[in-house]
N, C-alpha and C positions, 0 to 999 in steps of 0.2 A: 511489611512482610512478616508475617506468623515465625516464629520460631521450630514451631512444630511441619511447616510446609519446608522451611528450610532444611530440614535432616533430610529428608526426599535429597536431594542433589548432593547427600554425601555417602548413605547406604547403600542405594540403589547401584551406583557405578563400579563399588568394588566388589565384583562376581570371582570366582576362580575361574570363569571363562574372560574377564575381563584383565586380568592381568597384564602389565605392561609398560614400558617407557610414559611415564609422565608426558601429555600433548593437551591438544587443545579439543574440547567435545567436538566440533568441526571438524578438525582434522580427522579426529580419529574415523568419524564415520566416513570420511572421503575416501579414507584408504582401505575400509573394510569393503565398503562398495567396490574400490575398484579389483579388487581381489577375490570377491565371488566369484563371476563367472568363471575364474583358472580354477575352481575347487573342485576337483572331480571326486575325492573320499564321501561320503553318505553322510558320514560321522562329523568330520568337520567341517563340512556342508551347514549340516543343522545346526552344530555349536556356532558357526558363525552368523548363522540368520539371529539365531537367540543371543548372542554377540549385539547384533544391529539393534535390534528390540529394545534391547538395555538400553543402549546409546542414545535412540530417539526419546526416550521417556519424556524428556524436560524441554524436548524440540517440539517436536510433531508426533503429541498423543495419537493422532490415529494410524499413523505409521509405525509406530511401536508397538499397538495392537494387531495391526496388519502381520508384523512379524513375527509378533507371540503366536498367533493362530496358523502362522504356514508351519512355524517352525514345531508346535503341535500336531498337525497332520502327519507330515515327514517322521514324526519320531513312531506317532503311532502307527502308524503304518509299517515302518523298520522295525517296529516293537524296540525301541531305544529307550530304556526308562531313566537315563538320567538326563536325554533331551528333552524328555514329554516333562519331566520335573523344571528342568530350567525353564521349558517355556510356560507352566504354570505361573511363576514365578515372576515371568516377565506380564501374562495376561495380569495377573494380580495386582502387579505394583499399578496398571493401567490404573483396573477400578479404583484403587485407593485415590489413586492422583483424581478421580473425577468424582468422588467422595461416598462411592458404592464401596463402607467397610467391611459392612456385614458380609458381601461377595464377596471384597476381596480377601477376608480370614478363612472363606471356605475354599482358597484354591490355594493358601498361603500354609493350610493346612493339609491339604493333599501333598503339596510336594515336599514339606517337614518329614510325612511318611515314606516320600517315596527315598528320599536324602537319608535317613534314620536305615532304610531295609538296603539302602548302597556304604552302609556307615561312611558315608559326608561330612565329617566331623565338620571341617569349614563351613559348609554350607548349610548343614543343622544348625551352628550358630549365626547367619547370617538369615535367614530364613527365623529363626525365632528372636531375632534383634527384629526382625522388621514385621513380625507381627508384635511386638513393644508398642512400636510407634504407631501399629494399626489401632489399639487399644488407647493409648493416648489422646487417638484423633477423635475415640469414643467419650473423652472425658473419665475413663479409668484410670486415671495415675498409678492405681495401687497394683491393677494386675501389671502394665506396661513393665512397670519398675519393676518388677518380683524376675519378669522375663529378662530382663537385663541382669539382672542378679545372678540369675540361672548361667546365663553365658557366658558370663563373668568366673563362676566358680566353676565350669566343668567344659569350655572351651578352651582349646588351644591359644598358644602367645603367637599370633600369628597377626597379618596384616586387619584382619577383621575385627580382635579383638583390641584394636587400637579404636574403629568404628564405634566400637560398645561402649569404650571408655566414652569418648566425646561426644555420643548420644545421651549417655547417662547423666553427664553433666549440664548440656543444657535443657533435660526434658526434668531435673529434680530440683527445682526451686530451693528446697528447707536443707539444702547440701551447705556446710559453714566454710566460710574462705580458709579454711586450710584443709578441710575435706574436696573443695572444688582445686584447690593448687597442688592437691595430691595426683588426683586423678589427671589434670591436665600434665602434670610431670611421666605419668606414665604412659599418656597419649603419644607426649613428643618424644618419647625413648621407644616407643615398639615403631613409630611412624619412621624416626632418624632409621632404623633398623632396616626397613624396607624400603627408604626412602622415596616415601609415599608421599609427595610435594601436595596433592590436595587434603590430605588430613592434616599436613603440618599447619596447614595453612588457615584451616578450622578451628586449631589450635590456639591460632595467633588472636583470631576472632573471640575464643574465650578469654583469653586473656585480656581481651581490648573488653570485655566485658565484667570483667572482675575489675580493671582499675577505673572503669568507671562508675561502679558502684563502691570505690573507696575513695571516690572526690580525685581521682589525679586525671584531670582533663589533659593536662600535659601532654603526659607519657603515653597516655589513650590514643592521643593525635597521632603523636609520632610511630606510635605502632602500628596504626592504621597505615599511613601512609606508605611505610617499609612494606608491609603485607598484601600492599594493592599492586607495588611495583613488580613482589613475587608474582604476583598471579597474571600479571603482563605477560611476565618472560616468559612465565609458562603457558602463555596463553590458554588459562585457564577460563572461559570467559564469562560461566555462571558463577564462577566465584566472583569475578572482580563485580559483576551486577551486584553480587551481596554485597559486598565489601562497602560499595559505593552507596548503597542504604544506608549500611552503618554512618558512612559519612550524614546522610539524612537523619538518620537517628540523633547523630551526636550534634546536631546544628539544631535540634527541632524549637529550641528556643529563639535563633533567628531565620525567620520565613524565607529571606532571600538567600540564604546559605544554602538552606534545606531544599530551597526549591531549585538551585544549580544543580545539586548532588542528583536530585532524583531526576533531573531531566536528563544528566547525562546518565544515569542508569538504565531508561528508559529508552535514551537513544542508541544504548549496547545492546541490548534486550532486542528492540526493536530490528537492529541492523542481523543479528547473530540469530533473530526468527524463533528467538525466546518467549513462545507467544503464553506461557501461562505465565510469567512475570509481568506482562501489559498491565493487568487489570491492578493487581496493587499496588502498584506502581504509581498508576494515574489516579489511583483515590488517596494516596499520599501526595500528590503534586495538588490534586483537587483541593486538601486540606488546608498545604499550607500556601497554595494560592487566598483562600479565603482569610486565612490572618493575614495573610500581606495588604488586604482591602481592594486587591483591583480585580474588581465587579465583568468587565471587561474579557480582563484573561481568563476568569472563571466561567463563563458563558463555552469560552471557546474550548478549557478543558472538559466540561461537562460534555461536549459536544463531541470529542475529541473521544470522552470513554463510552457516550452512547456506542458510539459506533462499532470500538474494540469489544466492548459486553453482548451486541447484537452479533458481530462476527462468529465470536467463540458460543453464543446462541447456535448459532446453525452449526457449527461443528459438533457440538452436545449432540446436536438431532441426527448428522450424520455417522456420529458414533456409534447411538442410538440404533442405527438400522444397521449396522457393519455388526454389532454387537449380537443380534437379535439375529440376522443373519449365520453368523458364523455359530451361533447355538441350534440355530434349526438344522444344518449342516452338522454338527456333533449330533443332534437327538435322532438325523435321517439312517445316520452312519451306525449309531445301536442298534436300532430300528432294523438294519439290512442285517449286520450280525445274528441278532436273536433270533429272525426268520428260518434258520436250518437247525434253530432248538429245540429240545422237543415241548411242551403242552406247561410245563411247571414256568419255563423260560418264559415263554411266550405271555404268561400270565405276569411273571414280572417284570417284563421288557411292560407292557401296559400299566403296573404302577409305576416305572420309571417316567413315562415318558408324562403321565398326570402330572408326577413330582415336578418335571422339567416346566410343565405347562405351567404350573402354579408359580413357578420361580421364577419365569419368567413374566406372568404378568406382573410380581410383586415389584419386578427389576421395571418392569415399563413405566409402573404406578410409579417408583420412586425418582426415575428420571425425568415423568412430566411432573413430580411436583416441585424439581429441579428448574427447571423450563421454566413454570409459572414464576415462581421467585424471581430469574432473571428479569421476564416479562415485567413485571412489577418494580421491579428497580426501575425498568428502562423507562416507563409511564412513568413513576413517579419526577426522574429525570428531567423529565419534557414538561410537567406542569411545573417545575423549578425554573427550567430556563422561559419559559411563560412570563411566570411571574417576574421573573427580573429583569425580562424585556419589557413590561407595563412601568415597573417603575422609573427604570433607568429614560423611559418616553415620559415620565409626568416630572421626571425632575428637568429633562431637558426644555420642556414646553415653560416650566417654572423660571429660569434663567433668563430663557429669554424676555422673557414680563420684567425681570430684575432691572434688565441692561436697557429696556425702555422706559422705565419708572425715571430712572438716571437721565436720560436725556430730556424726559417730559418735566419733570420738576426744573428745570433750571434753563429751560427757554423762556420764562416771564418775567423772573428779575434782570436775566440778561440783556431781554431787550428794553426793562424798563430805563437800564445802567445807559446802557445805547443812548434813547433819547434824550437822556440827559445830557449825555458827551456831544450832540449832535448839535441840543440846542445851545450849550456853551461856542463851538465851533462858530454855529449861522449868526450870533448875536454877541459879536463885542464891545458893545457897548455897557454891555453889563458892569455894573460899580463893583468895587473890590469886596464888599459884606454877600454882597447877593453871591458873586463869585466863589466866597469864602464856602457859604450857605449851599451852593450847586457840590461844591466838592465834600461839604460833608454829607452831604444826600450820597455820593457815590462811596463814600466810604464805611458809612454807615450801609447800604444795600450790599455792598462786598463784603464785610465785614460776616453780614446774618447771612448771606449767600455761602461763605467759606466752613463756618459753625452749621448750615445746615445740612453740606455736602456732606462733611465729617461724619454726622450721625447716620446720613443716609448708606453712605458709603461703608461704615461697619457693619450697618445692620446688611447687606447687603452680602459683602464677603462672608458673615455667620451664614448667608439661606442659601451658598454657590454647592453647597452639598444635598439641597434640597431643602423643602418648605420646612422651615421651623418656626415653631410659636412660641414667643419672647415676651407674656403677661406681665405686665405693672399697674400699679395703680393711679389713672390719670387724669386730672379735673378739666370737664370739656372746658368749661369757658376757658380756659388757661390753652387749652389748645386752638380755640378759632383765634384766640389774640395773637399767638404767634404765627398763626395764617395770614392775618391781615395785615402782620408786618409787614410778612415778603411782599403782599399785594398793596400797599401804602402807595405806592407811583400811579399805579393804574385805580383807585378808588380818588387820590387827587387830580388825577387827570381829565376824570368824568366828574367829579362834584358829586361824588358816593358817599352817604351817610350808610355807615355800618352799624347798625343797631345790635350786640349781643347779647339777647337777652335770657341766657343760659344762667338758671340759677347758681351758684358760687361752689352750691352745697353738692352738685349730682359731679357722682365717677362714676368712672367704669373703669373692669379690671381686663387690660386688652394689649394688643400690640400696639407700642406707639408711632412707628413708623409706617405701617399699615395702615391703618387709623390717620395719621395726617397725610398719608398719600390722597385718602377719598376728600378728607376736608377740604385743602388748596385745593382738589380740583373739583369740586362742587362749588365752591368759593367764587375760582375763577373764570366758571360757567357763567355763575350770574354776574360778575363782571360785562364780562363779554357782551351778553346781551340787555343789559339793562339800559333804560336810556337816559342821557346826563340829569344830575342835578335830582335823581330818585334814590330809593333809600332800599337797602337790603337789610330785611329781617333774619337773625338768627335766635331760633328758639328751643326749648328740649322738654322731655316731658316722660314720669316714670308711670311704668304699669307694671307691678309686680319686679320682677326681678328682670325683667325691660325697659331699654332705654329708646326713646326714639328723638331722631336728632331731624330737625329742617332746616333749610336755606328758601328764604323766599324771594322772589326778585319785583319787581315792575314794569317786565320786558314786556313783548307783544303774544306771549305763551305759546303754545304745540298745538300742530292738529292731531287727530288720533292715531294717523298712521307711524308720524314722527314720536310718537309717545311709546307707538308697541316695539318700533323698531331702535329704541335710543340707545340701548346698554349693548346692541349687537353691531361687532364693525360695519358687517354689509350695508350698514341704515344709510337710507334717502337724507343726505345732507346738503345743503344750501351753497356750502361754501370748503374751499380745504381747514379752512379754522371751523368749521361746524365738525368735519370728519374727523379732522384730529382731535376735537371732543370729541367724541363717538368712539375712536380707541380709547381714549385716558376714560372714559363711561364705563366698557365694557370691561377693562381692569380696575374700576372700584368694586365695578357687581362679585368680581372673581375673588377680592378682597375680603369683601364684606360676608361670601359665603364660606370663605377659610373660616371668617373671624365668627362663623355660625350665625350670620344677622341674614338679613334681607332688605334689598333697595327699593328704591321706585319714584315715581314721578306724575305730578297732575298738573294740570293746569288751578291756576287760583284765582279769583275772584275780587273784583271784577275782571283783571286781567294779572299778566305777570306767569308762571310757572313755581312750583315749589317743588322742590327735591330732598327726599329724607330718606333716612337707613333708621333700621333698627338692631340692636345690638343687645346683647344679656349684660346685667353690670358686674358681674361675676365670671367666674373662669366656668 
């Protein structure tokens, strides 16, 4: 929350029609409402609409305008001109709060003269404090500040010029801590004076802001917190919403702090119908939801401020038409005046109402270039949470391939371990060396079975945040050798001759777990089908800065339809051990295209099947 939008909720509420017992914004307009209707005076009639006006400012912008314009008509019509100046005053502060400056300094300036020709000394100075902060919000430091200066030297020591102090302080950055501890000392002495509990309390906020730009976190805390419970009692409740920033501010280094503070600011805001504090609010929660990393909650806050941004979208536009409205009603009302003037009038009633015309479309133009902006946030929005519903769907498709790799890998040694234990079981007669020999086969298979989990298993928990690529440099032959370990049971079982005849010299620089997911199971393919007492070829071969790898078998080969449909789960399979080749196929192909290669498969000659990938030997 802007510092500059925060003086708004300390200037605006102390009016000299606003005077009174310290309460809560709530309250106070509860009891101004219920005390209309008994008002039968003209006079205090209209200071109490322009009373309500005030009030709703930081509530319900269009309600406050609503106000500002009856309580305009009424005065005009009564020819009241120091109620036609308050409710200047109050239309004015409107525009600012919706960031029409330029408008608002020409209605901020009208009621300066009408206050100047009432000598309003209070409210000359209060009225040119808050074209300061109109100036400021233009990026002029130098006029703002000069205006505060002004007030400063030739306003009264009054409730207001307590206002001036503590605006000056936090809108003059290059002020030196004992120029800022000056001015805040004479805040809290005109404020203790009037015992003006929300400026005191703005007070405390500077001060929470001076010691923590002197490193005392401490004492910063503690004063915040003292400060937050004042503004309970007082139920004060736009304060404590700031207050409770501050808490967000002062936490912004840890997410989960920060992101407590501002949800429960959020949820006061939101309860108390504080609807122009929504929006910064939730792009502070949106922020430090994103340091906190969860992807998740961020979807739902993004979602969460679409909607608050589209809301306050449509209030804009129904502003928009109330605004536009209640000017064509002012320019109808001159309009009927000038009509019983004579010929010179009448001439300049028709450049007034040009002027009106042109000002108001400049006002139309600048409100729909308001609109667009919003628009354009609210799109950009939506192609955010797009995009991070595609990712957050390709890591989850990923995982799941993780958590079946894991199972696929290590149902071939298991059951090779099986048949060993099964054949010890059916055959006791076995002599004690052979016996010996059966158990070093199982522990030897567990052994490489436990080392291969290990490595599968980290690289695994590395990719549960999504695919990552983990390059080294790794010599094939060295990799189908430790394939044919694992598969050592089932190549002696059939009377398998494993030919490697993978030069010593060729690498490739690749993921190695990746990469020996597709080996074993292209390995263990041609296992499966080969038939006993034949020989599996492995061979490799470079072309440039590609490598292409084969497995060749001696099986009875593919027809063409099982050839187009191999690397796809749906494929026409024989058997459940063909299909569940057909999955572990279609996660090598998925492999092999991360690892930037491409698979495939023929039939060989004269018979048998070969299966190769090709891969770059480089990153």
């Amino acid at each position: 929350m802007s510092r500059s939008k925060k003086l708004i909720g300390y200037f605006l509420l102390i009016l000299p029609f606003c005077y009174g017992t310290v309460q809560g914004q709530s309250n106070l307009i509860r009891a101004e409402r219920q005390k209309l209707p008994y008002v039968k005076d003209s006079i205090r009639y209209i200071n109490s609409i322009n009373r309500l006006g005030m009030l709703y400012h930081m509530k319900d912008i269009d309600s406050s305008l609503y106000f500002g314009m009856m309580a305009k008509e009424l005065a005009s019509r009564m020819e009241y001109p120091k109620g036609k100046a308050d409710a200047d005053n109050v239309i004015a502060s409107v525009l600012y709060i919706r960031g029409m400056y330029q408008e608002s300094l020409q209605l901020y300036t009208h009621a300066l003269s009408a206050y100047k020709a009432q000598k309003d000394t209070p409210n000359v100075s209060q009225v040119t404090m808050n074209m300061g902060n109109v100036y400021l919000s233009l990026n002029d430091a130098k006029k703002g500040l000069e205006l505060f200066r002004q007030v400063m030297r030739t306003g009264r020591r009054d409730s207001i010029m307590s206002l001036v102090y503590a605006n000056y302080c936090m809108s003059n950055p290059d002020l030196s801590d004992d120029s800022l501890a000056y001015y805040i000392d004479k805040t809290r002495e005109i404020a203790g004076i009037y015992k003006d509990y929300r400026v005191l309390i703005a007070v405390k906020e500077l001060e929470f802001d001076l010691l923590l730009k002197k490193g005392r976190n401490t004492a910063a805390l503690a004063l915040l917190g003292t400060t937050l419970s004042e503004a309970r009692k007082y139920e004060l409740d736009d304060q404590e919403i700031y207050l409770l920033s501050s808490y967000t501010r002062f936490y912004k280094n840890q997410p989960d702090s920060a992101l407590h503070y501002a949800w429960l600011s959020y949820q006061l805001a939101k309860k108390k119908d504080y609807v122009l504090e929504l929006i910064p609010i939730l792009k502070d929660i949106l922020h430090y939801t994103a340091l906190s990393g969860n992807k998740d909650q961020m979807i739902s806050v993004q979602k969460l401020l679409e909607s608050v941004m589209a809301e306050e979208n449509e209030k804009l536009k129904k502003f928009v038409g109330d605004y536009i409205k209640y000017s064509t009603i002012q320019t109808d009302n001159t309009f009927l005046n000038l009509v019983n003037k004579n010929s010179k009038t009448k001439i300049l009633m028709l450049i007034v109402i040009c002027v009106v015309g042109i000002f108001l479309l400049l006002f139309i133009y600048r409100l729909y270039q308001i609109s667009r902006k919003h628009q354009r946030e609210l799109e950009q929005l939506n192609l955010t949470v797009l995009e991070q519903n595609k990712t957050l769907q390709v890591n989850d498709e990923f995982k799941n391939k993780l958590f079946s790799i894991l199972a696929h890998d290590f149902r071939t040694p298991l059951i090779s371990t099986i048949s060993i234990a099964s054949l010890m079981k059916d055959n006791p007669e076995f002599t004690k060396s052979e016996m010996e020999e059966f158990y070093g086969d199982i522990e030897r298979q567990a052994s490489d079975m436990l080392d291969s989990f290990d490595s599968i298993l980290q690289w695994i928990k590395q990719q549960l945040s999504g695919y990552q690529y983990n390059p080294e440099i790794l010599v094939l032959y060295d990799l189908f050798c430790e394939s044919a370990e694992i598969m050592k049971q089932q190549l002696d079982a059939k009377r398998i001759t494993l030919s490697n005849q993978i030069p010593m010299h060729i690498t490739a620089t690749s993921d190695k777990e990746m990469l020996q997911f597709v080996n074993r199971n292209l390995l263990s393919n041609a296992i499966k089908f080969s038939p006993v007492g034949s020989t599996i070829v492995i061979n490799s071969m470079e072309d440039g800065d590609s490598i292409t790898v084969s497995v060749t078998d001696q099986g009875q080969g593919m027809d063409e339809l099982t050839i187009s449909k191999l690397f796809s789960v749906s494929g026409n399979f024989g058997s459940s051990t063909q299909h569940g080749a057909g999955i572990a196929l279609s996660m090598c192909k998925d492999f092999i295209q991360k690892l930037g290669g491409r698979i495939w498969a023929k039939n060989a000659t004269p018979n048998g099947a070969v299966f190769s990938y090709a891969i770059s030997s480089t990153v």
